[in-house]
C-alpha positions as CSV (number, residue, x, y, z in Angstrom):
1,X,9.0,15.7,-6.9
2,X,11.9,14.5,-4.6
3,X,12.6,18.1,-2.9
4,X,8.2,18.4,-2.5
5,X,8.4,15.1,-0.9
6,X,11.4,16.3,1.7
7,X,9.4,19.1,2.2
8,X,6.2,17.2,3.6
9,X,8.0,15.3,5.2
10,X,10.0,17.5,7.2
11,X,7.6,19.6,8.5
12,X,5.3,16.6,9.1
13,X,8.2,15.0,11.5
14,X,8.8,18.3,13.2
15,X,5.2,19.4,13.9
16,X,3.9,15.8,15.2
17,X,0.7,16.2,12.5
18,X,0.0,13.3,10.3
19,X,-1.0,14.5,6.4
20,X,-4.6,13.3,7.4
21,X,-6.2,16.6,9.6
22,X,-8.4,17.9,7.1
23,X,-10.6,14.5,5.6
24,X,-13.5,15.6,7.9
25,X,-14.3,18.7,6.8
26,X,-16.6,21.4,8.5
27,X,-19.9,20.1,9.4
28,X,-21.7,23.1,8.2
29,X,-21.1,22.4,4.4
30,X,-23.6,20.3,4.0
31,X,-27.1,21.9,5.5
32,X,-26.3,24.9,7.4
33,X,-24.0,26.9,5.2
34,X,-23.7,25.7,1.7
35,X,-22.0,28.7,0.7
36,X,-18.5,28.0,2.4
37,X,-18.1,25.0,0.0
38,X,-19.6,26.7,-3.1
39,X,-19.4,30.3,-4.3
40,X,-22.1,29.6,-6.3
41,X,-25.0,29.4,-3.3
42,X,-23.9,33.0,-2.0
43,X,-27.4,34.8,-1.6
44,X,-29.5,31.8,-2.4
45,X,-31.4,33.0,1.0
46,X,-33.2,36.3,0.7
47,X,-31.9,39.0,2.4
48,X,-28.6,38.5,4.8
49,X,-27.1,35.3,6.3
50,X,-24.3,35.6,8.8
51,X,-22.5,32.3,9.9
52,X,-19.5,31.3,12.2
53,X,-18.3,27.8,13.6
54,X,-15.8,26.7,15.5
55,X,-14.6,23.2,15.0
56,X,-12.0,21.3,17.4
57,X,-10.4,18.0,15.8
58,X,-8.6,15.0,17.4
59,X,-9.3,16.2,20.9
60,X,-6.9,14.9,23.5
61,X,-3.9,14.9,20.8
62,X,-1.3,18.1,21.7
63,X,-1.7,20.3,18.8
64,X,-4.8,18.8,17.1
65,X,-6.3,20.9,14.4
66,X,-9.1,23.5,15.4
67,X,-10.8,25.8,12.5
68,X,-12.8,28.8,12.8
69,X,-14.8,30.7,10.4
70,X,-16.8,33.4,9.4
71,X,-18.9,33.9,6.5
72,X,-21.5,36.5,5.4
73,X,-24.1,36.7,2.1
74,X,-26.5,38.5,0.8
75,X,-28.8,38.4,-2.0
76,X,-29.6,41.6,-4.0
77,X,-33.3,42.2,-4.3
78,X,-33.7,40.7,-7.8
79,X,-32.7,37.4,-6.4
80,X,-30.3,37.3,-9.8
81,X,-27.0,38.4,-7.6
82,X,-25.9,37.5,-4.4
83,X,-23.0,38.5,-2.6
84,X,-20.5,37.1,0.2
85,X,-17.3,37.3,2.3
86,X,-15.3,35.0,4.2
87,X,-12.7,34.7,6.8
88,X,-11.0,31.3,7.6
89,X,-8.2,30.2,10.1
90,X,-6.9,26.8,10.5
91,X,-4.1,25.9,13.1
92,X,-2.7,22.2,13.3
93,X,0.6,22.0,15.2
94,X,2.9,24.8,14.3
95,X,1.7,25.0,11.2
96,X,-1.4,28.0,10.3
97,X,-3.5,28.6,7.4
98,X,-5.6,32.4,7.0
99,X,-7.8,33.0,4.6
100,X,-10.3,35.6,3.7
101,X,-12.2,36.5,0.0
102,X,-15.2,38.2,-1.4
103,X,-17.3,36.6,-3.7
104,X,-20.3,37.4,-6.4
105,X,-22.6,35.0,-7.4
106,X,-25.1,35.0,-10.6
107,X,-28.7,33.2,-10.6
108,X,-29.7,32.8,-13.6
109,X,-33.6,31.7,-13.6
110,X,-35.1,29.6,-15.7
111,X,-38.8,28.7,-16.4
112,X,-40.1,31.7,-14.8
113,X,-38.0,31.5,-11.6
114,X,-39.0,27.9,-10.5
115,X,-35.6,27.2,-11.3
116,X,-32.0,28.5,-11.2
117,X,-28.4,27.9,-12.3
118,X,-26.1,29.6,-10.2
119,X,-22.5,30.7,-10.8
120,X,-19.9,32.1,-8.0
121,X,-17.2,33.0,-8.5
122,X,-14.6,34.3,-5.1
123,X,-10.8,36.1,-5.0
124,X,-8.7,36.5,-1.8
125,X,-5.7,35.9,-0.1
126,X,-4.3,33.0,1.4
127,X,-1.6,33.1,4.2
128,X,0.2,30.2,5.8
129,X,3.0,30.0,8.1
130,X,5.1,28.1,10.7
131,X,4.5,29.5,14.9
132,X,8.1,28.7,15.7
133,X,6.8,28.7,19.7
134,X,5.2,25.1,19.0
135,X,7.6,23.7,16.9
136,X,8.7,20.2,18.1
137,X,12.2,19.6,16.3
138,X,15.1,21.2,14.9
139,X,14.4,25.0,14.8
140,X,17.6,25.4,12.5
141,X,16.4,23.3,10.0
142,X,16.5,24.6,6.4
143,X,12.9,23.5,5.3
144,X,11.1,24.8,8.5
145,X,13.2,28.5,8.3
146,X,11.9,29.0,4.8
147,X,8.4,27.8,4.8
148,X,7.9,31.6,6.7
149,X,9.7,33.3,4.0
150,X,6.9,33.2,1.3
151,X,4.3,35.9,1.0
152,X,1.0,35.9,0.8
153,X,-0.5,34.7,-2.4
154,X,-3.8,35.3,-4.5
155,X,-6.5,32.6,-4.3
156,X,-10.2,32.0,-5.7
157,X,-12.8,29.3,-5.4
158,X,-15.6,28.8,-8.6
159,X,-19.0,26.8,-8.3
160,X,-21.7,26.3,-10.0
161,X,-25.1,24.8,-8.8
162,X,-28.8,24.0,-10.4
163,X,-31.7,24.1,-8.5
164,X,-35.3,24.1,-7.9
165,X,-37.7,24.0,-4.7
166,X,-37.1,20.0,-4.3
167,X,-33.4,19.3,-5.8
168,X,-30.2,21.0,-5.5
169,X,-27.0,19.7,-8.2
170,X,-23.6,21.4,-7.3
171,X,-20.4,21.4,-8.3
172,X,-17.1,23.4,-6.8
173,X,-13.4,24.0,-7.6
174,X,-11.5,25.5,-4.4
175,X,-8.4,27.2,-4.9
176,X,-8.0,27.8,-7.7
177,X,-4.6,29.0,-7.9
178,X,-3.5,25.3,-7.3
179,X,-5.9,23.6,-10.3
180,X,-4.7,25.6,-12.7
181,X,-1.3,25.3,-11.8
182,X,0.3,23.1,-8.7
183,X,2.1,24.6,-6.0
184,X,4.2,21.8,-4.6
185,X,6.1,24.2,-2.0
186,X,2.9,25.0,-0.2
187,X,0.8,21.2,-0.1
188,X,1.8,20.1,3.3
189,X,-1.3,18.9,4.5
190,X,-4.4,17.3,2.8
191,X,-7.1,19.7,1.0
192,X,-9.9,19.7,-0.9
193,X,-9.6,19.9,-4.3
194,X,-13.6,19.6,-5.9
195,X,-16.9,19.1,-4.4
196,X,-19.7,17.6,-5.9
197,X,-23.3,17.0,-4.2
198,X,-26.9,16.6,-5.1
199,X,-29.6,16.7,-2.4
200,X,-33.5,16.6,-2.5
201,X,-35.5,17.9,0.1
202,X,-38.7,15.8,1.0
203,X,-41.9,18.1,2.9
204,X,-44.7,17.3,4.2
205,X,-47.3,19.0,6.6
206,X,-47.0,17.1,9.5
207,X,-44.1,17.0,12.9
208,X,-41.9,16.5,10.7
209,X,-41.7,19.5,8.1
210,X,-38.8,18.5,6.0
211,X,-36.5,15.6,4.9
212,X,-33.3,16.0,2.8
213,X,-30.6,13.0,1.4
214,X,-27.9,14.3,0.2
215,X,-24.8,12.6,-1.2
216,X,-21.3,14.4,-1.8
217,X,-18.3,13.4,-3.2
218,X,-14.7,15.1,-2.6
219,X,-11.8,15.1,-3.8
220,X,-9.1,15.5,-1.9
221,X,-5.3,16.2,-2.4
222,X,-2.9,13.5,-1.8
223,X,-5.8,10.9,-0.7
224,X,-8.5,8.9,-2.2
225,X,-11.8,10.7,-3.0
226,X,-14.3,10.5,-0.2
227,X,-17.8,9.7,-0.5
228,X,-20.5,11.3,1.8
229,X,-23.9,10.2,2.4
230,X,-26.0,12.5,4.5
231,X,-29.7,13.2,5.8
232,X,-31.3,16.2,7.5
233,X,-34.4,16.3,9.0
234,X,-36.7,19.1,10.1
235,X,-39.4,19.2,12.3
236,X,-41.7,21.5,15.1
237,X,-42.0,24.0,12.3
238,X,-38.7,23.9,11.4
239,X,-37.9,24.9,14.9
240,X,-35.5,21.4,15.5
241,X,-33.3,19.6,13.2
242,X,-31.3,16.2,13.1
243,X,-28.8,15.7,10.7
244,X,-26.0,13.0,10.1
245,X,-23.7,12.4,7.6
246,X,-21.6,9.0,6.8
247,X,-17.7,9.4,5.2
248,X,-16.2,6.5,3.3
249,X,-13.2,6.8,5.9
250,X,-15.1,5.0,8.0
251,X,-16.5,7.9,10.5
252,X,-19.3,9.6,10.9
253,X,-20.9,13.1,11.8
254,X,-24.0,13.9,13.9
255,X,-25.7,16.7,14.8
256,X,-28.6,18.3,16.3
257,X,-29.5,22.3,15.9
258,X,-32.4,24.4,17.2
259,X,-34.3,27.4,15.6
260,X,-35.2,30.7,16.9
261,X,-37.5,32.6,14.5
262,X,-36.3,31.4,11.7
263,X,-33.9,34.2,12.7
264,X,-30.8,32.5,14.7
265,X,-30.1,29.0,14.6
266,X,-27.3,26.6,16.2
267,X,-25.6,23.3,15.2
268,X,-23.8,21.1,17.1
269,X,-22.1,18.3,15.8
270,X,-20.0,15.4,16.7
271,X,-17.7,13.3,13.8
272,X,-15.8,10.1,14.8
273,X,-12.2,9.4,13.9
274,X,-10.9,8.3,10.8
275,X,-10.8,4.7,11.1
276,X,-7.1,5.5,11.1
277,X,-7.1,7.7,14.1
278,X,-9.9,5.8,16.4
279,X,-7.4,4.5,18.3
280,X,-5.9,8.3,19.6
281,X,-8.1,10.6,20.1
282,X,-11.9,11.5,20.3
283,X,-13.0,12.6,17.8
284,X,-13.9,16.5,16.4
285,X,-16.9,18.9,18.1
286,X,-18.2,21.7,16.1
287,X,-20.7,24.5,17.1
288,X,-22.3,26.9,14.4
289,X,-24.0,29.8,14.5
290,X,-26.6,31.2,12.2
291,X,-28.1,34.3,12.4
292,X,-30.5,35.5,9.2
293,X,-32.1,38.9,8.1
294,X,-35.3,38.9,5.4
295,X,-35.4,41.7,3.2
């Protein structure tokens, strides 16, 4: 425990990033792409969903955190199996995290299709290293020269969901490689390590075509579990939507996206600081892109 401890600590002093970075997580999880935080929603759409984002954190901090992502899914014509890749990069300081996997999900329908459990399951590889070129401290030191050293390793996510037109139950287990068995060399930063949300969506006829409370709970590695309590609304035919989301770290998300089609859609979304960060930076921006093709 001692020499994991050293560990964080070292490369926490040297890169300038506190252990915090990652409590807001990507915007998109909760309305726009459900899949990124649960295996188990891959080709819940008909036909083919392509998203990426691009999210920049504690802006006006040297070296704040900035994610990008890519993600596509498709549901096979019998609506029982959907399938989905992913590519994620995260930089914070000196330090970088790639990752990219595949993943096949299972929908299992139940009273004649008005209602489905779903199981994902994804496998890849996960990549993190040190970029020596924004290191701020001793480049000799022992800890820093050997966090580069490791290869890269095998990885999976598993989720599972129930649904029906109105309510969505979900549940999620990222890397897995670390539930079943901890990797202490490797936790230098904060991650999730389950998801849990339920959400019902609300419709009606009117300007406004859709409402949809969700609440989520994470866990997260080497902090307290976070609560989030979110809404997203819908309206002009689904042309306009509103969403924002409240974390028990005392910040908050908004966002506003448009609707093209129901073909290509945009988010863009604002979340304050941490209560422990509102007094250095301003917060984290996110845009995501959506782009979907029926069968």
């Amino acid at each position: 425990m001692s020499s994991r401890k050293s560990i964080i600590t070292g490369l926490l002093v040297l890169l300038g990033i506190p252990a915090l970075a990652q409590l807001n997580p990507m915007g998109s999880i909760y309305y726009q792409n459900q899949f990124l935080a649960n295996p188990a929603m891959a080709g819940v759409e008909k036909g083919f969903s392509l998203n990426a984002a691009l999210k920049t954190q504690w802006t006006g901090i040297d070296g704040g955190p900035r994610i990008q992502y890519l993600t596509g899914d498709y549901a096979l014509q019998n609506d029982k199996v959907g399938l989905g890749i992913l590519f994620y990069n995260e930089g914070a300081g000196a330090i970088n995290r790639t990752r990219a996997t595949v993943t096949y999900a299972y929908h299992l329908p139940l009273n004649g299709g008005a209602e489905f459990v779903d199981f994902g399951l994804s496998a890849g590889i996960m990549n993190e290293w040190v970029d020596f070129g924004k290191v701020k401290g001793d480049l000799d030191d022992d800890v820093l020269n050997s966090f580069n050293d490791r290869r890269l390793y095998l990885d999976g996510d598993f989720g599972i969901a129930y649904r029906n037109d109105k309510l969505t139950i979900q549940g999620a287990l990222p890397n897995l490689k670390r539930f079943f068995k901890r990797d202490q060399i490797r936790n230098v930063v904060d991650r999730s390590v389950y998801f849990l949300a339920a959400g019902y969506q609300f419709t009606t006829d009117k300007v406004i075509n859709s409402i949809e409370p969700k609440l989520v709970y994470r866990g997260v590695q080497n902090y307290d579990g976070i609560f989030d309590a979110g809404v997203n609304i819908q309206f002009f035919d689904q042309k306009l939507m509103l969403n924002g989301i409240y974390h028990s770290t005392n910040s908050f998300t908004g966002g506003f996206g448009a609707n093209y089609k129901n073909q290509f859609s945009i988010l863009l979304q604002y979340t304050t600081n941490t209560s422990k960060m509102q007094n250095y930076s301003n917060g984290e921006f996110e845009v995501g892109l959506k782009y979907s093709l029926k069968n």
